[in-house]
PAPA-601983 format. One line per 10 residues: number of its first residue (from 0); their letters; for each residue x, z, y of C-alpha. Coordinates in pm, 1 decimal, m for minus. Layout:
N
NUM = A = X Z Y; ... .
This chain:
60
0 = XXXXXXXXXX = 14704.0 m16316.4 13266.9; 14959.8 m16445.3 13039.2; 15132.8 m16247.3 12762.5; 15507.8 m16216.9 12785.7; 15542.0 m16376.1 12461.6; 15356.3 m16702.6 12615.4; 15579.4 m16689.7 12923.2; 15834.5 m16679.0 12681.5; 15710.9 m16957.9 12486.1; 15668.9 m17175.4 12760.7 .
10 = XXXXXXXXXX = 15989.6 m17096.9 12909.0; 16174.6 m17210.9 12558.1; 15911.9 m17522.8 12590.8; 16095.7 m17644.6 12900.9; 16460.7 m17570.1 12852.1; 16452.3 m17687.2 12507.4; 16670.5 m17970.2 12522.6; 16915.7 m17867.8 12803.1; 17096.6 m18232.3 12844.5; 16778.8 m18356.9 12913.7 .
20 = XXXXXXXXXX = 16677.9 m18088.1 13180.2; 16694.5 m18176.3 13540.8; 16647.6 m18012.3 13856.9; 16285.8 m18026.8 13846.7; 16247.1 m17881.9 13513.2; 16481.2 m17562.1 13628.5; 16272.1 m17548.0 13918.3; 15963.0 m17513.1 13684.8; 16120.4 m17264.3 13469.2; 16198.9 m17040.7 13747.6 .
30 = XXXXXXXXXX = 15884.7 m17071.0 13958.8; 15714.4 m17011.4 13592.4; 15925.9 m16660.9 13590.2; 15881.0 m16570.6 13927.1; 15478.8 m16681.8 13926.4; 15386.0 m16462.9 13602.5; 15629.4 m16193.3 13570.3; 15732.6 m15913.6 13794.8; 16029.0 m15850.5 13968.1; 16147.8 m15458.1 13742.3 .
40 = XXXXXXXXXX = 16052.5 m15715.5 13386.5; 16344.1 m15655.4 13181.7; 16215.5 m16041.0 13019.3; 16245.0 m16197.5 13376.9; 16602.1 m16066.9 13423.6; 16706.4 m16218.5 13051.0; 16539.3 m16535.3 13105.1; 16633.5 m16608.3 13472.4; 17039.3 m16513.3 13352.9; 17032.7 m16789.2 13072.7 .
50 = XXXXXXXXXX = 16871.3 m17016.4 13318.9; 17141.0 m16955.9 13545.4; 17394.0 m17006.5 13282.5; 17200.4 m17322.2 13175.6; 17170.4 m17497.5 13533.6; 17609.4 m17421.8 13544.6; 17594.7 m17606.3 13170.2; 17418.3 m17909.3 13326.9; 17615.2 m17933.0 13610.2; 17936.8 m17996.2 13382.0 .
């Protein structure tokens, strides 16, 4: 079992550049958030809101 602060980690790992981020890679940050964390995790809701804001940023 991963800690939150490696979920974290690896989350920051794949949206660190977010020009550079496609589809794919927000598909692997959410199935990464959704695979390791449960649903009431205060850290899933804050990381799946900025990728939300971060897939509307890359669709400008």
């Amino acid at each position: 079992m991963l800690t939150e602060a490696t979920i974290e980690r690896m989350f920051r790992e794949l949206v660190s550049e977010p020009k550079k981020c496609t589809d794919e890679t927000f598909d692997q940050a959410e199935e990464l958030l959704e695979r390791e964390l449960r649903d009431e995790s205060p850290l899933r809701h804050r990381l799946t809101v900025e990728l939300e804001e971060l897939r509307t940023l890359a669709a400008k």
